[in-house]
Z-matrix of the N, CA and C atoms (Angstrom, degrees):
N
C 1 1.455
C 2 1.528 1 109.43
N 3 1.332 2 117.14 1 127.65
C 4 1.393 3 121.06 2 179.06
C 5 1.880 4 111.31 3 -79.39
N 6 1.572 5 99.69 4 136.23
C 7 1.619 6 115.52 5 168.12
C 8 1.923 7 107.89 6 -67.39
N 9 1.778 8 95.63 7 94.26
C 10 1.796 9 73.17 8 -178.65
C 11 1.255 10 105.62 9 -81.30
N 12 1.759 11 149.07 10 23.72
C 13 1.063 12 154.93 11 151.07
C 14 1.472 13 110.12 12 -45.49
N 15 1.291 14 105.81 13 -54.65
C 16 1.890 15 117.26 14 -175.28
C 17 1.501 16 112.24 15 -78.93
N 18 1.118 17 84.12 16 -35.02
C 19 1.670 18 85.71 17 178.08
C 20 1.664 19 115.42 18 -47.14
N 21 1.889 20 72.45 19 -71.54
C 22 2.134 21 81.76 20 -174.69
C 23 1.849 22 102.81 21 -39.55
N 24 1.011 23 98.34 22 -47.17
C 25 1.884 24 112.86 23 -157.72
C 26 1.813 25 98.13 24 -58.36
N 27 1.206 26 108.22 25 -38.61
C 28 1.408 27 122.86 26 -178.47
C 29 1.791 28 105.29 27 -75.47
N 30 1.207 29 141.60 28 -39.75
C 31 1.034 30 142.89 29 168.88
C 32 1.410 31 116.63 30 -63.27
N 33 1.758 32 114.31 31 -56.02
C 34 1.355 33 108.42 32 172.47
C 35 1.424 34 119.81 33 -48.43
N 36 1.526 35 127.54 34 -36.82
C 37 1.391 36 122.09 35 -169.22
C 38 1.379 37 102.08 36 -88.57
N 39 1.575 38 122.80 37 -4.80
C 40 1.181 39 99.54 38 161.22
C 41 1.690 40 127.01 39 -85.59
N 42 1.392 41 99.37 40 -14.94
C 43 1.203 42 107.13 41 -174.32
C 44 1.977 43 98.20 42 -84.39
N 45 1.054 44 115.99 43 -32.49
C 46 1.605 45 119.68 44 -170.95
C 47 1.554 46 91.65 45 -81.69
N 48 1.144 47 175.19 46 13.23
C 49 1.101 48 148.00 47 31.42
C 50 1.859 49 135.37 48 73.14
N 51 1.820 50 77.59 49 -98.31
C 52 1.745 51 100.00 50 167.72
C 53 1.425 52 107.38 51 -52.65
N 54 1.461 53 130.52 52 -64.32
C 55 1.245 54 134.35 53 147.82
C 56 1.341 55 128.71 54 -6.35
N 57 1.330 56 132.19 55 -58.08
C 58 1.655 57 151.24 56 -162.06
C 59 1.490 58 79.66 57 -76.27
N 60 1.228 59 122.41 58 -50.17
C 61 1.361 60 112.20 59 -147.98
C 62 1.767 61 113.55 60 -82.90
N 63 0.990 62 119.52 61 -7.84
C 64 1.772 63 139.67 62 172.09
C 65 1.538 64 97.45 63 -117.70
N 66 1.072 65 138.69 64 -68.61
C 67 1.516 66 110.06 65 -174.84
C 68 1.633 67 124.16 66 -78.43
N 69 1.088 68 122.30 67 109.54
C 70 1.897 69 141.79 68 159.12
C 71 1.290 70 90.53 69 -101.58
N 72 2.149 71 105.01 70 144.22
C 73 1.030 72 125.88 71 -171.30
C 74 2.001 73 69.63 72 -128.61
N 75 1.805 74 93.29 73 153.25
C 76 1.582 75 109.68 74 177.73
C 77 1.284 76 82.54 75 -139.36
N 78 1.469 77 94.13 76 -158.92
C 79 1.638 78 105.45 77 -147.40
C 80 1.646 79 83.48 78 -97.31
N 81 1.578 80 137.12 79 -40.02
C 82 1.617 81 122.58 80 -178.21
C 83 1.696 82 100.82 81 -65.41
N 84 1.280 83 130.73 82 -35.31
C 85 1.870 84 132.85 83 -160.63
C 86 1.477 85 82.81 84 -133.38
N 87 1.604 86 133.67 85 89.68
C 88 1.625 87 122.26 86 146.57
C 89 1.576 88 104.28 87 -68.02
N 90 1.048 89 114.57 88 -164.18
C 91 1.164 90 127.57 89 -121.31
C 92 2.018 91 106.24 90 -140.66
N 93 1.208 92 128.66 91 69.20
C 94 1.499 93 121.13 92 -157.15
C 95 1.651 94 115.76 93 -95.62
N 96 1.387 95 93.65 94 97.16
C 97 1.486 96 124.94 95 -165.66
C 98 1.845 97 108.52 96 -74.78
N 99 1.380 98 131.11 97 119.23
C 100 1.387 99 146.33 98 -174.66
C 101 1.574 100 95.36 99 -116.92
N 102 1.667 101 85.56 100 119.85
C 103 2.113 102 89.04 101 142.69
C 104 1.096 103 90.06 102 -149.95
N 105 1.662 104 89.65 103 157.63
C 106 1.811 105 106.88 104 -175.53
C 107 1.608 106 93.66 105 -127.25
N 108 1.365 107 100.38 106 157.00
C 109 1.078 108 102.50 107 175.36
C 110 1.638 109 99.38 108 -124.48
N 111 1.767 110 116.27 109 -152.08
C 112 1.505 111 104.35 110 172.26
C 113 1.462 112 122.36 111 -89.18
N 114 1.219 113 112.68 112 3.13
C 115 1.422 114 145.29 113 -167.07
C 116 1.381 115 119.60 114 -106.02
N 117 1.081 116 120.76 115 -67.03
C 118 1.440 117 139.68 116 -163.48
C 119 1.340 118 121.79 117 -147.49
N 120 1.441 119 113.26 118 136.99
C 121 1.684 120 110.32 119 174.12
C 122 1.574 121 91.09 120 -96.93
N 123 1.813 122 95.82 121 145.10
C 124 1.453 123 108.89 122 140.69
C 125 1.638 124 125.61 123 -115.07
N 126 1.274 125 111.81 124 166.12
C 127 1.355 126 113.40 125 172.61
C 128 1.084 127 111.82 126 -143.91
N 129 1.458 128 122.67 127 147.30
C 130 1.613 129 125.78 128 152.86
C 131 1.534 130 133.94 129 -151.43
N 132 1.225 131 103.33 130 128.11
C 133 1.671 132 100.49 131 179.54
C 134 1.811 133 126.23 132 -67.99
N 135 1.555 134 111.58 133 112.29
C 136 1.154 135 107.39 134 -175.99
C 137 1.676 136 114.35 135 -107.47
N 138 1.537 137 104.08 136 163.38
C 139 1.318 138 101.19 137 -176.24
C 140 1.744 139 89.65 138 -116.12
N 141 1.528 140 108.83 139 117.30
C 142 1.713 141 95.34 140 -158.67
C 143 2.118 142 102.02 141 -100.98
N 144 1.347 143 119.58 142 15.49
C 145 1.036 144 122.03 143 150.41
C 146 1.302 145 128.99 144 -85.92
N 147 1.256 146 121.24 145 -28.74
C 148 1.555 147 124.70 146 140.55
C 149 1.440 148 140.46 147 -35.87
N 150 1.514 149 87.11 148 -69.15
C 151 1.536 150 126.28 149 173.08
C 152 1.892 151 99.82 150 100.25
N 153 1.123 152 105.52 151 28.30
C 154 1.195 153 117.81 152 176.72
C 155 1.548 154 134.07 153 -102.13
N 156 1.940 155 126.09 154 117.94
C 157 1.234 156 117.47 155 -174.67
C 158 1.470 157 106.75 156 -62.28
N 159 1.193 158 132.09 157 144.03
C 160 1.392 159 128.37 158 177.06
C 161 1.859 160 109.26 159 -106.90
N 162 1.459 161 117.65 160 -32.20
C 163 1.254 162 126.77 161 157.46
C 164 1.763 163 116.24 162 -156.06
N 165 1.198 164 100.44 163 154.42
C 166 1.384 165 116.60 164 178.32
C 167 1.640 166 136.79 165 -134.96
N 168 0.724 167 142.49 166 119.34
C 169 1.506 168 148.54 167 -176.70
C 170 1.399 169 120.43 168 -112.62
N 171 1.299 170 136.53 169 158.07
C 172 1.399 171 138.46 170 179.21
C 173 1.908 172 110.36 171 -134.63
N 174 1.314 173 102.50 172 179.24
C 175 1.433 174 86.62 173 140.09
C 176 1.258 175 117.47 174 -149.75
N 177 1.030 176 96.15 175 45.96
C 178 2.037 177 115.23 176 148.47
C 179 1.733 178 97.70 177 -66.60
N 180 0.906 179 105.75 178 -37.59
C 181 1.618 180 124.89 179 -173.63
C 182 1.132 181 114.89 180 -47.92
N 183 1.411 182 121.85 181 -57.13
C 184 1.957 183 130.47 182 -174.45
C 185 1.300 184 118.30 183 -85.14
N 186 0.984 185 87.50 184 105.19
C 187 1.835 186 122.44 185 169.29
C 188 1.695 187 122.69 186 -15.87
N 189 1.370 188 92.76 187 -50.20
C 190 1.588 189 111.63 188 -164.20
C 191 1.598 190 103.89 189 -125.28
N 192 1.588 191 103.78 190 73.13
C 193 1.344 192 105.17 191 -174.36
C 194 1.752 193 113.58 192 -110.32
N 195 1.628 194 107.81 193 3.51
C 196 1.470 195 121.61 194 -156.46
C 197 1.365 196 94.34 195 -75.88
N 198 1.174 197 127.23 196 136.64
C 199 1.477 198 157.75 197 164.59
C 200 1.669 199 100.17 198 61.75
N 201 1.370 200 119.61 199 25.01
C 202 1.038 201 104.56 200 153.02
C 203 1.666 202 134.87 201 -96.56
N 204 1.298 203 140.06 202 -176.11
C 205 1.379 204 128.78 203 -165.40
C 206 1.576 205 87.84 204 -109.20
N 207 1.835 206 94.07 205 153.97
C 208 1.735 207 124.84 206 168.17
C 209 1.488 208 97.37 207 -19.90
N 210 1.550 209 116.01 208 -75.88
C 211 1.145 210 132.42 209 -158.48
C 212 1.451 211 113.69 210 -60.00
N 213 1.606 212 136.89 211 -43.14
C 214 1.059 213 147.32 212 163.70
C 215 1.954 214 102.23 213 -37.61
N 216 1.721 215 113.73 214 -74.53
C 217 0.995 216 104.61 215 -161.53
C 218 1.804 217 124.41 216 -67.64
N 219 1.708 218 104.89 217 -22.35
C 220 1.348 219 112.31 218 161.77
C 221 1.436 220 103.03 219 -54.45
N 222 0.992 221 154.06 220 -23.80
C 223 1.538 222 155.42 221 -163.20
C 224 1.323 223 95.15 222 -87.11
N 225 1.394 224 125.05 223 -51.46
C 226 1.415 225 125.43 224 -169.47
C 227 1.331 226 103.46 225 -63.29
N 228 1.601 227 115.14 226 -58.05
C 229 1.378 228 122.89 227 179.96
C 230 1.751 229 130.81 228 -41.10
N 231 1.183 230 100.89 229 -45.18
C 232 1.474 231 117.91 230 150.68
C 233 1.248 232 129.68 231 -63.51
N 234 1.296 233 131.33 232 -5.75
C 235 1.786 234 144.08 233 169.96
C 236 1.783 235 91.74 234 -80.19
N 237 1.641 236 79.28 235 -65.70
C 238 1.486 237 88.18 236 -171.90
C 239 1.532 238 127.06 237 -53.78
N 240 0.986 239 130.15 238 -43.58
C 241 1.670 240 123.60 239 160.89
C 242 1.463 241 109.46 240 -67.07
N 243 1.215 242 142.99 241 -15.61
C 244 1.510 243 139.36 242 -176.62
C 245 1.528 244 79.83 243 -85.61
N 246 1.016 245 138.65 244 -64.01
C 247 1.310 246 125.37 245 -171.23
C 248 1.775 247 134.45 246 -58.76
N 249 1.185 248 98.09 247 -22.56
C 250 1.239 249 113.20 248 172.27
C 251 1.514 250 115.02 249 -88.01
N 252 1.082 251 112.88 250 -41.02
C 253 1.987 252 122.16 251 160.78
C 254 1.443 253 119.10 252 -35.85
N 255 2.005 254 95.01 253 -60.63
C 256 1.403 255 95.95 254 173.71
C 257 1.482 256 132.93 255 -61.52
N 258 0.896 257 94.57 256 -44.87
C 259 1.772 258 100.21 257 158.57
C 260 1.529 259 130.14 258 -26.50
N 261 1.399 260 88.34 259 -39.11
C 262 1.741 261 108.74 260 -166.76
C 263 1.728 262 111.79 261 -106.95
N 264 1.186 263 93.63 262 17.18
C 265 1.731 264 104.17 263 -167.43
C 266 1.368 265 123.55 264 77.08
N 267 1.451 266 143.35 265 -4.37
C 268 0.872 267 145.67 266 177.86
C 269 1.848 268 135.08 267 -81.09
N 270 1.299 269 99.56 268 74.85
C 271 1.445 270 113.39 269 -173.35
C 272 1.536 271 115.59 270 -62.79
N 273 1.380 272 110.01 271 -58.79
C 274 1.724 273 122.56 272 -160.29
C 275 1.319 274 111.20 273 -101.55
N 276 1.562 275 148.61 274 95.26
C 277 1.275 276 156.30 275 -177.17
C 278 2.174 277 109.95 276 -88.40
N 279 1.206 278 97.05 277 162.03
C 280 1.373 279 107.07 278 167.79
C 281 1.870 280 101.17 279 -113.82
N 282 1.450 281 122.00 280 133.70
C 283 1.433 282 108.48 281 -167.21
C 284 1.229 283 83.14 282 -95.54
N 285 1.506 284 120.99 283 161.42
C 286 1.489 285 144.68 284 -173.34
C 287 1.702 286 87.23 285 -136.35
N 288 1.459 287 121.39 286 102.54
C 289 1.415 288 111.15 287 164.07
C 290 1.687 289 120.07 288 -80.40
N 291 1.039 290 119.80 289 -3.89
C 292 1.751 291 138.69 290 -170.79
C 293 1.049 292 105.76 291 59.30
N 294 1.338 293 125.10 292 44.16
C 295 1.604 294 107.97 293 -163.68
C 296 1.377 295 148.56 294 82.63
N 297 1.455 296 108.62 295 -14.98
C 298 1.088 297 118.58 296 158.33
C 299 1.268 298 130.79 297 -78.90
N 300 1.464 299 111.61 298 141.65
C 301 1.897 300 107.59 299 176.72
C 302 1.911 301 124.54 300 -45.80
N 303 0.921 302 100.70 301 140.77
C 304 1.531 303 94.74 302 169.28
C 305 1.183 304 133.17 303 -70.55
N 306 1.210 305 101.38 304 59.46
C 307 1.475 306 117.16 305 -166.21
C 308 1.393 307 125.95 306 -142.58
N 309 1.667 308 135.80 307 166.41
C 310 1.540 309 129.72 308 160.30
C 311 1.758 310 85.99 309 68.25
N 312 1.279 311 98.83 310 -132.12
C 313 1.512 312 127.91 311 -165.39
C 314 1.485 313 99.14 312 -53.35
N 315 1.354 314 128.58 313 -83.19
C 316 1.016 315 109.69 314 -175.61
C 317 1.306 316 147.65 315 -30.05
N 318 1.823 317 96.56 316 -55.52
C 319 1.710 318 110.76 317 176.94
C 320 2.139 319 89.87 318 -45.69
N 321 1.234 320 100.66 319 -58.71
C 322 1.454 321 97.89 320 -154.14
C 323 1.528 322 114.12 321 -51.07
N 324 1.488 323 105.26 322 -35.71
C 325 1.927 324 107.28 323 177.19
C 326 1.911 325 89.62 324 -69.53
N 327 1.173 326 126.00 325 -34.83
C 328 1.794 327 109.04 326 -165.41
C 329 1.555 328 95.29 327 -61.63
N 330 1.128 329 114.14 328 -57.54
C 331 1.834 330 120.96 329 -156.19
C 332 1.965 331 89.03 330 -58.91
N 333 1.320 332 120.94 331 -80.66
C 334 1.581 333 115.79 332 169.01
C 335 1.123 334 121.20 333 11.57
N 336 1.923 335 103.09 334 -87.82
C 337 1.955 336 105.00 335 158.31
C 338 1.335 337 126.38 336 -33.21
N 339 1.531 338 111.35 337 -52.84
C 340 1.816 339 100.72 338 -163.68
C 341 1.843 340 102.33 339 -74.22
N 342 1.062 341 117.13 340 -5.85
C 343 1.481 342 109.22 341 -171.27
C 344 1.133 343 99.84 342 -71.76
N 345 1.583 344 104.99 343 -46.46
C 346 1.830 345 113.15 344 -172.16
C 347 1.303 346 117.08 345 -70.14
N 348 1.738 347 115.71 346 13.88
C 349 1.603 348 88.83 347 -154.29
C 350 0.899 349 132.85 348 112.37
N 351 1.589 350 140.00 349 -10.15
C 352 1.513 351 140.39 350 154.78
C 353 1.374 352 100.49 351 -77.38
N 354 1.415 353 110.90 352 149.36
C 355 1.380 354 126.99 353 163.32
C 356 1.245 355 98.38 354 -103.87
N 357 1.556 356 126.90 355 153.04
C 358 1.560 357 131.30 356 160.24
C 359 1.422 358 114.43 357 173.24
């Protein structure tokens, strides 16, 4: 009987991967890196000629997350690092989905950022 635990887990890194290998973030386009887990999204903007995070957000982070849905607070989470970027000069990103579909959580942290102010 097959572990479809490894599987999925084994597919995503192949697909997060294919990805790594066409998207590099530099210091004009870093690089805005997502993983989700079942819990919590993280994110962070890297500058990968450095090898340096330049900003980061979670949403361990938001305050006012009670009875709202996954998708709601990934939304916040994505305001919140578009907002903190801008601050720091950082307008235009390359998205890094890690492998995940463009969808649910993600789509919802991507749209978040561009409202605030990410380009990508």
């Amino acid at each position: 009987m097959k572990d479809i635990s490894k599987e999925k887990r084994a597919k995503r890194e192949s697909r997060r991967r294919r990805i790594r290998a066409r998207v590099i973030g530099d210091a004009a386009k870093p690089r805005l890196s997502v993983f989700r887990s079942n819990q919590y999204v993280w994110a962070q903007i890297i500058d990968d000629t450095k090898g340096t995070t330049l900003v980061s957000a979670s949403s361990k982070d938001i305050a006012a997350k009670k009875g709202q849905s996954k998708a709601a607070v990934a939304k916040q989470t994505g305001a919140d690092l578009a907002k903190k970027a801008v601050e720091k000069g950082i307008k235009t990103v390359v998205f890094d989905r890690g492998g995940y579909r463009y969808h649910g959580r993600i789509k919802e942290f991507a749209e978040g950022a561009r409202e605030k102010g990410l380009q990508f």
